[in-house]
C-alpha positions as CSV (number, residue, x, y, z in Angstrom):
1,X,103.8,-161.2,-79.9
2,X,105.7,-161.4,-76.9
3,X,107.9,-158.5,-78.1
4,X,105.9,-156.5,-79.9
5,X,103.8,-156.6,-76.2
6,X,106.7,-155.2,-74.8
7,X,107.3,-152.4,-76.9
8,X,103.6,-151.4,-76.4
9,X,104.4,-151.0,-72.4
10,X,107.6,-150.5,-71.5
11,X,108.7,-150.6,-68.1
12,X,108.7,-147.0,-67.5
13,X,105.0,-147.2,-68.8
14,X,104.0,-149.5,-66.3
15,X,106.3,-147.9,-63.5
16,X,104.0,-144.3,-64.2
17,X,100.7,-146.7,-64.0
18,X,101.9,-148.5,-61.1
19,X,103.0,-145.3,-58.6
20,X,98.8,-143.6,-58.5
21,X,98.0,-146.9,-57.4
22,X,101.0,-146.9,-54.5
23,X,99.9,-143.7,-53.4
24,X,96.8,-144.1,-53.1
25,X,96.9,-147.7,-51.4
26,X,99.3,-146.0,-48.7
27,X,97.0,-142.6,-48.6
28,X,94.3,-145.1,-48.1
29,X,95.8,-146.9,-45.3
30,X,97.1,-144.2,-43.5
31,X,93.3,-142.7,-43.0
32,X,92.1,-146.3,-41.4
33,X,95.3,-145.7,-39.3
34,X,93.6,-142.4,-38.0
35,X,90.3,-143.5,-37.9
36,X,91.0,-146.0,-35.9
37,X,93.2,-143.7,-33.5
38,X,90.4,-141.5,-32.9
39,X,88.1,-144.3,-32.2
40,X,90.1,-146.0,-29.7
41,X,89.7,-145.9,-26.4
42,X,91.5,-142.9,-24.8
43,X,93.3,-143.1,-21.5
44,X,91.4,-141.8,-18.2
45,X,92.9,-139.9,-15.5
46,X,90.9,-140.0,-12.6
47,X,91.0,-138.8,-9.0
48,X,89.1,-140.0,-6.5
49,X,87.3,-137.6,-4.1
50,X,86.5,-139.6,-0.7
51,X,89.1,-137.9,1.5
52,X,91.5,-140.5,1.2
53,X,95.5,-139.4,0.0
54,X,95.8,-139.0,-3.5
55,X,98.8,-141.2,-4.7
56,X,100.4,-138.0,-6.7
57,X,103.1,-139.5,-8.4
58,X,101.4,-142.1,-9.9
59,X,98.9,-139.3,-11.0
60,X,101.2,-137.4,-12.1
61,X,103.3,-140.1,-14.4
62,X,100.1,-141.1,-16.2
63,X,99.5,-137.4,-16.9
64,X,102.9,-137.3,-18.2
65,X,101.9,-140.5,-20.6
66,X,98.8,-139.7,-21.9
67,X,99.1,-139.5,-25.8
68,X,95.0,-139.6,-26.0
69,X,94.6,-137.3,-28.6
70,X,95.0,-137.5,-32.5
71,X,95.0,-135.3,-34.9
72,X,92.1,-136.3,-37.6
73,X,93.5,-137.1,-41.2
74,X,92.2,-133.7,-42.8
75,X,93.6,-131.6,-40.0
76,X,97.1,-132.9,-39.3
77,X,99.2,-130.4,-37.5
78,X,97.8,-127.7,-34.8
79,X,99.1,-125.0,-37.4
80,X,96.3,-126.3,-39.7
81,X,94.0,-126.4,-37.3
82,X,94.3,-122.8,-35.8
83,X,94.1,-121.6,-39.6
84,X,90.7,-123.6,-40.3
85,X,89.2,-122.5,-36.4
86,X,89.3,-119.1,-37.5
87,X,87.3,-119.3,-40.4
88,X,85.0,-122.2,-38.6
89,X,83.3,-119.9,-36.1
90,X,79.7,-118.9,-36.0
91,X,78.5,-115.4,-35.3
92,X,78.9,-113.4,-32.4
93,X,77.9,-113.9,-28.8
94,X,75.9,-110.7,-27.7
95,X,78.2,-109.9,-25.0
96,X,77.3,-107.1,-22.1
97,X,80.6,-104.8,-21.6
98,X,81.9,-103.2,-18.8
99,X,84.7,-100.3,-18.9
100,X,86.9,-100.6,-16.4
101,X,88.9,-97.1,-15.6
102,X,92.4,-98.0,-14.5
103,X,94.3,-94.8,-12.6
104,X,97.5,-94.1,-13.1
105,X,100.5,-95.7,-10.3
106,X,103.1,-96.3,-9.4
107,X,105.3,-99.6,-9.5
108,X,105.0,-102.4,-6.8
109,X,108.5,-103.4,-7.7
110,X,107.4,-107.0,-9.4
111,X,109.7,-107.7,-13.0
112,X,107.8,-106.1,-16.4
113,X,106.3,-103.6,-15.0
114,X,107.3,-99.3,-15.7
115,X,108.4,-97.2,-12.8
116,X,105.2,-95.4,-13.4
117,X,101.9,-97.6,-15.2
118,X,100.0,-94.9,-16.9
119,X,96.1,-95.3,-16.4
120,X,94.4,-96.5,-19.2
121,X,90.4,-98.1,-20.1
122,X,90.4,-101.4,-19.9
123,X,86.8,-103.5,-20.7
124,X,85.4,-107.1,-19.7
125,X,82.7,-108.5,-21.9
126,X,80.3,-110.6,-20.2
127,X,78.1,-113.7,-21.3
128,X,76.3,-114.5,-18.0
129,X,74.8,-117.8,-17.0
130,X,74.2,-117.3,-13.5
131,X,77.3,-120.0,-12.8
132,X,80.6,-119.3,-11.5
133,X,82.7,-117.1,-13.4
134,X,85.7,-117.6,-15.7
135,X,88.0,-114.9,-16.9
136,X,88.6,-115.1,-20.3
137,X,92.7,-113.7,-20.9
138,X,93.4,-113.7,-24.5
139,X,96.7,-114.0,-26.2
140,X,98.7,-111.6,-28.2
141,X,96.8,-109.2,-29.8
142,X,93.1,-110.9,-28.9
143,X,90.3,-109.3,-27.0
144,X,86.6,-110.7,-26.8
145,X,86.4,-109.8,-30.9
146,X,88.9,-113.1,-31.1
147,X,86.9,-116.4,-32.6
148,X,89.1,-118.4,-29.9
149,X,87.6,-116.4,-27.3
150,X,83.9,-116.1,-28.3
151,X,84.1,-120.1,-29.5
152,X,85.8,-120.8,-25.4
153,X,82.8,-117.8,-24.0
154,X,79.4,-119.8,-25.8
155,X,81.4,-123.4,-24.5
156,X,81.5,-122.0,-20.8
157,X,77.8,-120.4,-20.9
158,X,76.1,-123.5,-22.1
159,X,78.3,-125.3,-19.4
160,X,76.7,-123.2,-17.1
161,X,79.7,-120.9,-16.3
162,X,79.5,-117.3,-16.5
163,X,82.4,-116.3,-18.8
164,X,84.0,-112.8,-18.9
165,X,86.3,-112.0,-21.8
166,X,89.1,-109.6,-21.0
167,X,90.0,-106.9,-23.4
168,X,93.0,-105.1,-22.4
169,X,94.2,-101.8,-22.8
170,X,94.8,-99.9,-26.6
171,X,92.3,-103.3,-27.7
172,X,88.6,-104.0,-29.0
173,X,87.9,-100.4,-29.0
174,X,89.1,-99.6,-25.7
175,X,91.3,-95.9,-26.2
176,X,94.9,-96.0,-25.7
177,X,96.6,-92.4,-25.2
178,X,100.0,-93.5,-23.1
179,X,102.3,-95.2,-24.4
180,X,102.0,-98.6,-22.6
181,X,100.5,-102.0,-24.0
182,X,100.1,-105.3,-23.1
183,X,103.6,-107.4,-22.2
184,X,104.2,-110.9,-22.0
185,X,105.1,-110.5,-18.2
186,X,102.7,-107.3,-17.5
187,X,100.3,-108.3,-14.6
188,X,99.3,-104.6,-13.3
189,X,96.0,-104.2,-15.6
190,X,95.1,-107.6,-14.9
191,X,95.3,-107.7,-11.3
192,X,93.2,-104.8,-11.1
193,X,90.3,-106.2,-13.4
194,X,90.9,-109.4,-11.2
195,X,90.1,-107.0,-7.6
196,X,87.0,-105.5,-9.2
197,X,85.5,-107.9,-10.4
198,X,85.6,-110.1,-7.0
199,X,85.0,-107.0,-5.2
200,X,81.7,-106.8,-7.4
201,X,80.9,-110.6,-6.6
202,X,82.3,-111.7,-3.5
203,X,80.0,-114.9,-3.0
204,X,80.8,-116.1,-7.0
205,X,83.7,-118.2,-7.7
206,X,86.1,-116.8,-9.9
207,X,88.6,-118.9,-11.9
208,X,90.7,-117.9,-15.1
209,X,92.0,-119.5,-18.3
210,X,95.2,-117.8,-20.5
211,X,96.4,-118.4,-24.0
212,X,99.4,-118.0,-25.0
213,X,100.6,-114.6,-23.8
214,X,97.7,-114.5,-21.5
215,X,98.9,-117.8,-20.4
216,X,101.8,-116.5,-19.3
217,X,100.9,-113.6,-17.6
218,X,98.0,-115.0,-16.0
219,X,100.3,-117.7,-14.8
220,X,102.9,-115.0,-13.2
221,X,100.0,-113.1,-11.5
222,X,98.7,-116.3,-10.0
223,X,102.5,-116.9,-8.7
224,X,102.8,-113.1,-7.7
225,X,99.9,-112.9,-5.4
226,X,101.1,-116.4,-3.6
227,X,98.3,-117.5,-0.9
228,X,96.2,-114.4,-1.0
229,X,95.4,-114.8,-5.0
230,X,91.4,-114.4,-5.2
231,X,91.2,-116.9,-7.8
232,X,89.8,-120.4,-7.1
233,X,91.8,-121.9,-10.4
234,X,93.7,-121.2,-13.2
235,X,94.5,-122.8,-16.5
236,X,97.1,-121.5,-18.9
237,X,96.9,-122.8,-22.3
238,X,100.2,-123.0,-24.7
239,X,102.4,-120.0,-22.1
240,X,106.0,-120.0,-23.2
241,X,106.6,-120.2,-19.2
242,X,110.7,-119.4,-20.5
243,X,110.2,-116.5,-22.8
244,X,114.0,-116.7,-23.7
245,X,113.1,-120.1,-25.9
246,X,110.5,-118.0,-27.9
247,X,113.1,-116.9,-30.6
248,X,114.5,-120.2,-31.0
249,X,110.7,-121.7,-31.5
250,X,109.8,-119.0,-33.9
251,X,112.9,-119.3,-35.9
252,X,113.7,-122.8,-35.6
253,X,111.0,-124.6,-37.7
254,X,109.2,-124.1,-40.5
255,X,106.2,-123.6,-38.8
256,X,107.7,-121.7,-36.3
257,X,108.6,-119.4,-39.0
258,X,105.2,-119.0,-40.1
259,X,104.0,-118.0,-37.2
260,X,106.1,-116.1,-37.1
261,X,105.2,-113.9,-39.7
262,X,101.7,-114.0,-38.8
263,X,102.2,-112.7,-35.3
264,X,104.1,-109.9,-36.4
265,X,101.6,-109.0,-39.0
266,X,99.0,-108.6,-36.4
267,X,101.3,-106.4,-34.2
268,X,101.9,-104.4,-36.8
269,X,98.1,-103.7,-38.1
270,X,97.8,-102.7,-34.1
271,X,100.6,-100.8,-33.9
272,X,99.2,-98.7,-36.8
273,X,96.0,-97.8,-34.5
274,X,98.4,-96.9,-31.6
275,X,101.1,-94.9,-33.7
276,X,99.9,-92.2,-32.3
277,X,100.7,-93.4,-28.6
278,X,104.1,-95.2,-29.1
279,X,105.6,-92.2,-30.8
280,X,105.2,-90.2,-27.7
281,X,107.7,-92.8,-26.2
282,X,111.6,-91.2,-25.4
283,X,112.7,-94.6,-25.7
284,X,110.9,-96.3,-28.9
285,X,112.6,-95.6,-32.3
286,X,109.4,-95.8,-34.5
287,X,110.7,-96.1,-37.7
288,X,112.9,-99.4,-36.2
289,X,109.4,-100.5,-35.0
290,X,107.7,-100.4,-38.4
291,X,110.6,-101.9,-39.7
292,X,110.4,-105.3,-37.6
293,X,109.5,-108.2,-39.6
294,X,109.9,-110.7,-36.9
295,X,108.3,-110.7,-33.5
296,X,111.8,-110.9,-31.6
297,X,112.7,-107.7,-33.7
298,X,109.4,-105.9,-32.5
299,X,110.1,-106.8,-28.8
300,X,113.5,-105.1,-29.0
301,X,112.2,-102.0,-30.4
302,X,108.9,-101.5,-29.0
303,X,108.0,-103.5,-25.9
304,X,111.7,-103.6,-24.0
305,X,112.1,-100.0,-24.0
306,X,108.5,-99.7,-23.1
307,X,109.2,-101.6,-19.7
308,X,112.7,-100.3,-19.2
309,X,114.7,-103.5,-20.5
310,X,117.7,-103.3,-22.2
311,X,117.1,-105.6,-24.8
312,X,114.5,-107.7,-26.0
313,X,116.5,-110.8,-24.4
314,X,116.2,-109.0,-20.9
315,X,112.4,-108.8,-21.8
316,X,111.9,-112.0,-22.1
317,X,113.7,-113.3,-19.3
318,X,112.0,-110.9,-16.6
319,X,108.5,-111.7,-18.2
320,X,108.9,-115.5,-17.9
321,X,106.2,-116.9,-15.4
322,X,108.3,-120.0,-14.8
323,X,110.9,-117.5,-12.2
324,X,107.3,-117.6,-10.1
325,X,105.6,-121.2,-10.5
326,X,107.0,-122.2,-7.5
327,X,105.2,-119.7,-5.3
328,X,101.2,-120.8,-6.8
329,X,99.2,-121.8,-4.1
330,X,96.2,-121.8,-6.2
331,X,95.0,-125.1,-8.2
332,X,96.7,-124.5,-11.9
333,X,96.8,-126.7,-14.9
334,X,99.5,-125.8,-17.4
335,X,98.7,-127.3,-20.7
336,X,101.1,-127.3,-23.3
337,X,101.2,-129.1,-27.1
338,X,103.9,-131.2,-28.0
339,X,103.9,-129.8,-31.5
């Protein structure tokens, strides 16, 4: 009986029937793990406001330790959960725009910026609550018609914040005839929308948040203007701060890689609406620009000759906001992701 038992289940049967159950034991344990991550108790940075010194290095080393937040089981990595935000979002806000008309100038002599800026309509969409204001700077290729923004926009109003979603020039309708657009370094259009809309409310607060490329460039205009920026604060959310690493972190991972291909996607469906402006550039090669399949290859071809670079290397070195963190005199949080 013995042996005709094991001729019934050999020990490859019972090694199939066996590894289900492993994997599922393991899957099962591993979401506990992360349940009871998220439930745990976070740490707490605090800072006491009773006019007494403010021990910063012991601030700033617990602010360097905090490892507070996990990711929940069905949204692992931060790739996941950009891809799943998108599609997450409810409808839009109604939003009240403003066009801003930006004259043509010349250069103040700051890095990433043409000898001549071109004017060009820019547009801030407002949600008003009747609370301070926030300036909403988008990333690459976002305006107020991006689901990050809108989602960050209804978060501020029922905060009781006043949130203003910038849309810059050639983007969420606004008409694009020169052949200029939005750079990783390029604070000219912003600082502008900055002056009129503090010249429009003098007695309202106004702070700002970046992402990504906004990040950065809000982050180099808070540097640039030193002691006399208008703005109260400033956070800049994910900014390369060294652009020279951003070929090496889109071509260096898998994920980089991905991203890679979907941030030159969206270039590319842009830089179809704005053919008609880029082609009027001595400089740009057009056919080498519709030819880019990563974003470094895109920077080299359109945006460096754009701004009088060289290469897309010298781009990204005179558009980094970390050659002017040193001269911020304004309170700003710089908030990056491990991942």
């Amino acid at each position: 009986r013995l042996k005709h038992f094991w001729r019934r289940f050999s020990w490859q049967q019972m090694l199939v029937a066996a590894v289900p159950r492993a994997m599922a034991a393991v899957a099962a344990a591993y979401v506990v793990y992360r349940i009871y991550m998220l439930l745990k108790k976070k740490p707490v940075v605090t800072c006491k406001r009773d006019g007494g010194p403010v021990d910063w290095p012991r601030l700033l080393k617990r602010l360097r330790g905090i490892n507070g937040h996990i990711n929940p089981p069905w949204l692992p990595t931060g790739l996941i959960q950009s891809a799943t935000g998108e599609w997450s979002y409810g409808p839009a806000p109604k939003f009240r725009r403003e066009t801003i008309e930006l004259p043509e100038m010349r250069s103040a002599g700051r890095d990433c910026c043409p000898a001549v800026v071109p004017g060009a309509t820019v547009s801030v969409d407002w949600l008003d609550a009747g609370g301070p204001m926030v300036l909403i700077v988008p990333g690459l290729t976002g305006s107020s018609e991006a689901n990050y923004v809108r989602e960050l926009a209804r978060l501020l109003r029922s905060s009781g914040f006043c949130a203003i979603c910038y849309n810059p020039r050639g983007l969420a309708g606004n008409s694009m005839e020169a052949p200029l657009v939005n750079a990783l370094g390029y604070t000219e259009d912003l600082r502008r929308v900055v002056n009129h809309i503090v010249a429009a409310h003098p007695d309202t607060p106004l702070m700002a948040v970046g992402f990504s490329m906004g990040a950065n460039y809000l982050g180099k205009y808070v540097g640039e203007e030193g002691p006399n920026c208008p703005l109260s604060a400033a956070a800049c959310l994910g900014s390369p701060v060294n652009g020279l690493l951003i070929p090496l972190a889109l071509r260096g991972t898998v994920a980089g890689r991905i991203v890679d291909r979907v941030l030159v996607s969206n270039v590319q469906r842009e830089r179809v609406n704005l053919e008609h402006a880029l082609s009027r550039h001595p400089g740009i090669d057009i056919q080498k620009v519709r030819s880019s399949k990563t974003m470094p290859e895109f920077d080299h071809f359109a945006i460096a000759p754009m701004y009088d670079f060289a290469s897309g290397n010298d781009y990204y070195r005179e558009a980094s906001s970390g050659k002017v963190l040193s001269r911020i005199r304004r309170p700003t949080l710089f908030f990056e992701r491990r991942e």
